[in-house]
C-alpha positions as CSV (number, residue, x, y, z in Angstrom):
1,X,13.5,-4.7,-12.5
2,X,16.5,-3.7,-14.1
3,X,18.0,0.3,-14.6
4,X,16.8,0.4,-18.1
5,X,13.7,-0.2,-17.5
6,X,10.7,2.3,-17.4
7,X,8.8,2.7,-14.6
8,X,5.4,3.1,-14.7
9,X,4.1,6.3,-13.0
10,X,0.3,7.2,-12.3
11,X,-0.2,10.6,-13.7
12,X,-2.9,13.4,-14.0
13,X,-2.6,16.3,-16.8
14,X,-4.9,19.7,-15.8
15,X,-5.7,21.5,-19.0
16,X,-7.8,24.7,-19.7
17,X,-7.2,26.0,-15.7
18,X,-8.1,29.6,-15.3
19,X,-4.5,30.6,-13.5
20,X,-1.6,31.2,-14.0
21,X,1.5,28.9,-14.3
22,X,3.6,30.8,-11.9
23,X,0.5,30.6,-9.1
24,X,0.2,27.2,-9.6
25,X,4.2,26.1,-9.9
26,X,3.8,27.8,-6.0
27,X,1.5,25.5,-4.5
28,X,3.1,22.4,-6.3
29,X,6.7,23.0,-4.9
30,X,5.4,23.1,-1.4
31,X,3.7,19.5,-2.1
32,X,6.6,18.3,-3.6
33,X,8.1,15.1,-2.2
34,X,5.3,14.5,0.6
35,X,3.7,11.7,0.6
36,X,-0.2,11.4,-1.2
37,X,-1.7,11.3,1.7
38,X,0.1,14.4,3.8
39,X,-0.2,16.1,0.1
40,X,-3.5,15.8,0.2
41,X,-4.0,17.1,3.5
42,X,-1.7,20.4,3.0
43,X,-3.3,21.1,0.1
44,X,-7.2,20.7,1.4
45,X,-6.2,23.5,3.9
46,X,-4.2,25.8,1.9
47,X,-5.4,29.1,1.3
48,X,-4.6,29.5,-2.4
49,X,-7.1,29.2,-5.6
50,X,-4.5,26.9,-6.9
51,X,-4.6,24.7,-4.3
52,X,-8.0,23.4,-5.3
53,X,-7.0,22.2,-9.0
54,X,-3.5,20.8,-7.4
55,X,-5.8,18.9,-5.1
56,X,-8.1,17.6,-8.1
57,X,-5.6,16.6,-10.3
58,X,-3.9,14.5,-7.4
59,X,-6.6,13.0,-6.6
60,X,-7.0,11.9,-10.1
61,X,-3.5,11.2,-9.9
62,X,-4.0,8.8,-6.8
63,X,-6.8,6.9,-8.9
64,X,-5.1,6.4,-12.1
65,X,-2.2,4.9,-9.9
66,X,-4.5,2.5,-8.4
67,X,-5.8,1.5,-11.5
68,X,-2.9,0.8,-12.9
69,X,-1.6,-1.5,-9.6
70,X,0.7,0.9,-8.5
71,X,1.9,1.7,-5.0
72,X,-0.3,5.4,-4.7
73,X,2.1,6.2,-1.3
């Protein structure tokens, strides 16, 4: 593959979630460069209402990948 080309990324987008951006930026940034699978984990045992829309949309996330035959790690 060479530099100039795009990569092809699985990817989820949450719309209409009843929280705030600030709440949910929070939970993202502690999940951020984990792999799915630890991700996943952290965020089934977090105590935060974000957590549970995080969790969704990355699990949605990890199915699209797959999908598409990408590496979901």
């Amino acid at each position: 593959m060479s530099p100039m080309e795009p990569t092809k990324v699985g990817k989820c987008i949450l719309k209409y979630l009843r929280i705030g951006p600030r709440k949910a930026r929070l939970v993202c940034n502690t999940i951020i460069r984990k792999p799915a699978n630890e991700a996943l984990f952290s965020l089934k045992y977090m105590n935060k209402k974000a957590a549970r829309f995080v969790y969704q949309g990355l699990k949605s996330a990890i199915a699209n990948a797959t999908v598409l035959k990408l590496d979901p790690a």
